[in-house]
C-alpha positions, 0 to 999 in steps of 0.5 A: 588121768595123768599121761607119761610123756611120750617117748621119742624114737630118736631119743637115746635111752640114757638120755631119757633116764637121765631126764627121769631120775637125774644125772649120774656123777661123772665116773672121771672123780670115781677113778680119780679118787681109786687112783689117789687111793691106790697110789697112798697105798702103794706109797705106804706099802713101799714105806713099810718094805723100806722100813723092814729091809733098813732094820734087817741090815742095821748092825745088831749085837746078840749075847749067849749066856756061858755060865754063872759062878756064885762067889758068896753072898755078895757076888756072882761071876757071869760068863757070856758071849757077845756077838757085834761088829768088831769095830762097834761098842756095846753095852751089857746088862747083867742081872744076879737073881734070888731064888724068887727070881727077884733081882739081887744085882745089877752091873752094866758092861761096857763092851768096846772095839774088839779084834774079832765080832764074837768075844767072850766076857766074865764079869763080877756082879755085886749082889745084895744077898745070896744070888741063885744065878746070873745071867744078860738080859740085854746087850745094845750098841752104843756107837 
C-alpha cells in the first residue's frame, strides 16, 4: 500500500502543489509578451490613422462631365469640369464610346496652373468610327 506523503501544517498550499504538479511559469513573461503585443498593436493602429488623415489632406483633382457633341464619324467634343488646386496641373483622359460602349477614342488633356480651382474644358476627341458619347474617365495631378 503505497502512502501519500504526509502533509505539513506549516507547509504553504501553493508550495505543496507546486512539489506535486511542478512549477507555474512566472506570470512576469506573460505580461511581458501581452504588453509587447499591445503596444505593436498601438503602433500599427496609429500607422493606419496616419496613413488615413495623410490621404484625407493630400490635394486631390475631381471632374464633371458637362456634355458631349459628336462632330462626325471621326470626332466627338467632350465638355468637363475639372476641380484641382489652381496652382496644380493635372491630366485628363477622355474616352469616346460606340454604341457597344466599345472605345472609339482616346485623348489625354493636359491641364495646367489656372486662375481659379474649378475650370471648364471642351476638347476634341478623334474617334475611329462613329462615337455615341463622350466622356472623363479619369483626372490626376501630375505635379
Amino acid at each position: 500500500m503505497v502512502q501519500a506523503p504526509a502533509r505539513a501544517e506549516n507547509e504553504p498550499s501553493a508550495a505543496l502543489l507546486a512539489d506535486r504538479y511542478g512549477r507555474r511559469p512566472d506570470g512576469g513573461a506573460r505580461r511581458l509578451r501581452a504588453r509587447v503585443l499591445i503596444g505593436v498593436l498601438a503602433a500599427v493602429g496609429i500607422a493606419v490613422l496616419v496613413w488615413i488623415a495623410v490621404d484625407m489632406f493630400a490635394p486631390s483633382v475631381d471632374s464633371r462631365d458637362v456634355g458631349f457633341h459628336v462632330v462626325d464619324s471621326e470626332s466627338v467634343r467632350v465638355t468637363f469640369d475639372v476641380t484641382k488646386p489652381a496652382e496644380r496641373s493635372a491630366v485628363c483622359t477622355l474616352e469616346a464610346l460606340s454604341t457597344g460602349y466599345g472605345q472609339v477614342g482616346l485623348l489625354e488633356v493636359e491641364i495646367g496652373p489656372q486662375p481659379a480651382d474649378t475650370v471648364r474644358i471642351t476638347s476634341e476627341v478623334a474617334t475611329s468610327e462613329l462615337a455615341t458619347t463622350g466622356l472623363v474617365r479619369a483626372c490626376t495631378l501630375t505635379d
